[in-house]
N, C-alpha and C positions, 0 to 999 in steps of 0.2 A: 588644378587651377580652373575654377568656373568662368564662361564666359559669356557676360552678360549679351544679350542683345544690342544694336545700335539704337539711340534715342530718334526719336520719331516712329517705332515698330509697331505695325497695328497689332492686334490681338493672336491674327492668323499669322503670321511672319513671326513668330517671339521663337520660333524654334532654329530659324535660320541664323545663328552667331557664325563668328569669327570661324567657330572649331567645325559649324556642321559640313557634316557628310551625309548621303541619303543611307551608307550602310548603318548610320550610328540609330535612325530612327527603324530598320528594318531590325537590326540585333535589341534595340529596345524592346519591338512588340513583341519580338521571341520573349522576351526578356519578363513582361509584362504576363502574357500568353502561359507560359510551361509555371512560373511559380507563381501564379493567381490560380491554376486548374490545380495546382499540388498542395496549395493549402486550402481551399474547397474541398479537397478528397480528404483530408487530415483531421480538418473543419467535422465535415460531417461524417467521417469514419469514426472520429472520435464520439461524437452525440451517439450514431445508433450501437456503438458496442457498448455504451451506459445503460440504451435502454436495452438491449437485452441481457446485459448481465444484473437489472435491474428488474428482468420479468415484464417487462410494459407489453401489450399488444400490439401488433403488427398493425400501419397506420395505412391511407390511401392509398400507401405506394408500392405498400408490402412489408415494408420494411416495421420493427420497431420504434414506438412513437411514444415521449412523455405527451404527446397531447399537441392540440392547434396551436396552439399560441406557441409552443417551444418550439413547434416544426415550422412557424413561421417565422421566428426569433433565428433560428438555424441558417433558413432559407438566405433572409438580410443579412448575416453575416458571410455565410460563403460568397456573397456580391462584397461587401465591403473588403473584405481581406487585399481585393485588386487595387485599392487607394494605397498603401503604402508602396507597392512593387510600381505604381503608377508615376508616384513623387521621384523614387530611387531611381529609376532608368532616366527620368529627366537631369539629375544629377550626377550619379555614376557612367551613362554611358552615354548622353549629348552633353554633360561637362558644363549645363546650364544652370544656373539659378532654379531649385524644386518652385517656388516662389510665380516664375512667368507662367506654370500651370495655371495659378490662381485669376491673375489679371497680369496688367499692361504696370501697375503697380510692384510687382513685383509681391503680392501679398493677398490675402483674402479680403476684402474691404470689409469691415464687417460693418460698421454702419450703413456702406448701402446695402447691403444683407438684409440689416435690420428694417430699409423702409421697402425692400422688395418682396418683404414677407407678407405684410399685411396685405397687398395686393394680390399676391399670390395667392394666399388663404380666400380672401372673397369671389375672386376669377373660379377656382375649384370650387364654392357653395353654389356661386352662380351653376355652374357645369352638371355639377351631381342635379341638380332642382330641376334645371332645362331638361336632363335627359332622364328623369326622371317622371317626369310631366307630358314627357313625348310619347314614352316607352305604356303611359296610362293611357295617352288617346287614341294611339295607334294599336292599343291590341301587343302592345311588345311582350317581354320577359316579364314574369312577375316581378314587381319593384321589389317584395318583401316588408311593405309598409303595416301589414299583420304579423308579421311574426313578431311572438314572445320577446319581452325585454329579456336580455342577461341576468339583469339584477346588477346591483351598484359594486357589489365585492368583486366578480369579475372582470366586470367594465374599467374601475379604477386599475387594476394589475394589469390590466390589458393595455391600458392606456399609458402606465408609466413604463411599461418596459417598450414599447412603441416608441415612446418619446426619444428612450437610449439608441435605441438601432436604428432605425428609420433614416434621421437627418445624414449617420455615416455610409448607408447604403447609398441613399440617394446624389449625395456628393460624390461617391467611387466612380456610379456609372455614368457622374458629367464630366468629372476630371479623364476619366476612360475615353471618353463620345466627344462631347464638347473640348476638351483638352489636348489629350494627347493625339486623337485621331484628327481632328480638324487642325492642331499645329503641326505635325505631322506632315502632313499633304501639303498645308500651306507654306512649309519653306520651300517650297520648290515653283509655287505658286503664285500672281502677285496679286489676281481675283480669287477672294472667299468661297465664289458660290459653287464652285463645284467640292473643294474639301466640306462644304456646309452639307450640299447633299452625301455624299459619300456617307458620313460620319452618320447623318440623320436613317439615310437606310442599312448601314450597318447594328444601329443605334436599335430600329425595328426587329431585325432579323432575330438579333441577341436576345429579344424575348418572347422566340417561339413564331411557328407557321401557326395563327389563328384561325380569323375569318376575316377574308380581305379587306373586311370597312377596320377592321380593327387593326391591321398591318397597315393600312393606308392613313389611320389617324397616328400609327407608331410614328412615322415616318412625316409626315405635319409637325408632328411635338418636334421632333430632334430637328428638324431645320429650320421653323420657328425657334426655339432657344438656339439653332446655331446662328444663326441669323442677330439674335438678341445679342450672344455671345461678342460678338466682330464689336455690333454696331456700339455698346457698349465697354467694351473693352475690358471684362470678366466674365465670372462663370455667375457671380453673383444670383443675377435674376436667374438664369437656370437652374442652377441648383434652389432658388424659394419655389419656384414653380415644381419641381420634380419633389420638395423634400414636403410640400403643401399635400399637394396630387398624391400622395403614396400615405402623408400621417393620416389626412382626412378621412380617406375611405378607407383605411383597415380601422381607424376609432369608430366609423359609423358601422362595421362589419361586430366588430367588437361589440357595440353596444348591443347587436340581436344575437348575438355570440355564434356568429356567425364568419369565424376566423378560417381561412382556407387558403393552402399554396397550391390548390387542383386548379385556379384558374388568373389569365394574367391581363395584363392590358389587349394584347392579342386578339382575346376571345370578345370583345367589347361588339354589342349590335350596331346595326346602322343608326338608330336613332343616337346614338351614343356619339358617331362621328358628324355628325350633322350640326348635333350644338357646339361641340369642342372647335371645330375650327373656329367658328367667330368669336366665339370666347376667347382663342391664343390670339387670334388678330389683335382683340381689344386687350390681351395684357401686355401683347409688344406695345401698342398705342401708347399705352398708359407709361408704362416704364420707361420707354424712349422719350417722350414727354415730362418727366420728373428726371431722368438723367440729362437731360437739356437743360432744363432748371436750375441744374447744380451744379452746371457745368463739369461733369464727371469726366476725365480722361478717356479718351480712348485710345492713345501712340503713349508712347511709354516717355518718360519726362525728359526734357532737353537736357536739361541744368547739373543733372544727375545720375550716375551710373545706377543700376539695377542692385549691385551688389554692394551701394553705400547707404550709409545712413542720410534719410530725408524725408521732408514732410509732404503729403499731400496736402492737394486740393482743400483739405475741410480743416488743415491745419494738426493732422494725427501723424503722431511720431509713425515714422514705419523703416521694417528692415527685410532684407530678403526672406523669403519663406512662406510659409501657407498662413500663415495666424499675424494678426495685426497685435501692436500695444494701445 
């Protein structure tokens, strides 16, 4: 028997129902934790025993590799495999609606998806260009702005198999970050901002001890979108920002074929963290601003249980779960 939230729950509280207990969210993250690292090992046990009973050479890590692209195609998958164990423990073991993951809806909104994208897409062209421009004045890292094109047959492969993985990577690790760790904390909690930060430098950690402007920008991103998270009352914009931020620069890596999993946000220079803050500043701006607009939910509907059928705000049939009709 699932048990919805009470109507009025902000974003951070959707995990506190009827049924919660703080053990149901600790056996959860076991839960999450031991069969996301086992199918990661299985994930990628499986890839490199192909390639070497395939003969491929041994790639950065040592290991057997078809090659960059499939070792990054690899990479985003062993992250992604944590989105369904992520949905299943909000269901099987807090006995909630998978669905209050998503939003306050009880669902993925997907048209505000749809207008948090384009913004997101421009905020990351802005951010590459900035730090880009910085990194030339100051004497930084080579930009790479000479290297050789790929040519258009790799670039294109490059690009649609990017398009498949990317978006399900990058949703795992908000639903993981933004989700499960920030509602998480927050049932127990009636202020966001400490599960905001927890989750945000958890959120860092996860990808590696870099160079501290780049651990420090980690940690900016994740409690900016948690922050976005709350105030908005989905993952929506987080996840266009995160799934923006990740398609963008591996399609521009791609085009000088220049695909690589040797390095991560972590390793990011200072000129790098310098522009990204007022950049997220100004995509919360913007987004909070059009979700004002649209008067988007943020507590979860008076009128209507989580686990019934009912329409949003913009008049879209919706039903518990992660996908809208």
């Amino acid at each position: 028997m699932l048990t919805p939230p009470p109507p009025g729950t902000p974003y951070h509280r959707l995990a506190r129902t009827a049924g919660h207990r703080w053990w149901r969210t600790a056996l959860g993250t076991v839960f999450i934790v031991l069969l996301g690292f086992l199918a990661m090992i299985i994930v990628y046990g499986a890839y490199t025993v192909a390639a070497e009973i395939a003969g491929r050479p041994d790639g950065p890590d040592g290991m057997a590799s078809f090659g960059a692209l499939p070792d990054l195609t690899v990479g985003f998958l062993t992250i992604a495999v944590f989105l369904p164990f992520t949905l299943l423990a909000a269901r099987w073991i807090q006995e909630r609606p998978a669905g209050t993951l998503s939003s306050v809806a009880g669902r993925l909104r997907w048209r505000w998806l749809m207008i948090c994208l384009p913004v997101a897409a421009v905020t990351i062209v802005v951010f590459i260009a900035g730090a880009t421009a910085l990194s030339v004045v100051t004497g930084g890292e080579d930009a790479g702005l000479d290297d050789p094109l790929a040519g258009w047959g790799p670039f294109l492969i490059s690009t649609a198999v990017l398009l498949l993985v990317v978006p399900v990577q990058a949703a795992a690790e908000e639903y993981v970050c933004r989700g499960w760790l920030l509602q998480g904390l927050g049932a127990g909690l009636r202020s966001p901002w400490l599960p905001i930060v927890v989750q945000g430098t958890v959120f860092a950690a996860l990808h590696g001890w870099g160079t501290p402007w780049g651990f420090a920008d980690l940690v900016v991103f994740g409690v900016v979108t948690g922050w976005l998270t709350v105030r908005t009352g989905g993952l929506e914009a987080a996840i266009a920002l995160h799934v923006m931020n990740n398609l963008i620069g591996s399609v521009l890596a791609a085009a000088f074929g220049d695909l690589t999993i040797d390095e991560t946000a972590a390793d990011m220079p200072w000129q790098a963290v310098v522009v990204d803050a007022p950049v997220l500043i100004g995509f919360a701006a913007v987004i909070l601003w059009l979700a004002r607009r649209r008067g988007l939910a943020t507590v979860t509907p008076v009128s209507a249980p989580l686990n019934a059928h009912y329409s949003d705000q913009n008049g879209i049939s919706a039903v518990s779960g992660i996908s809208g009709h």
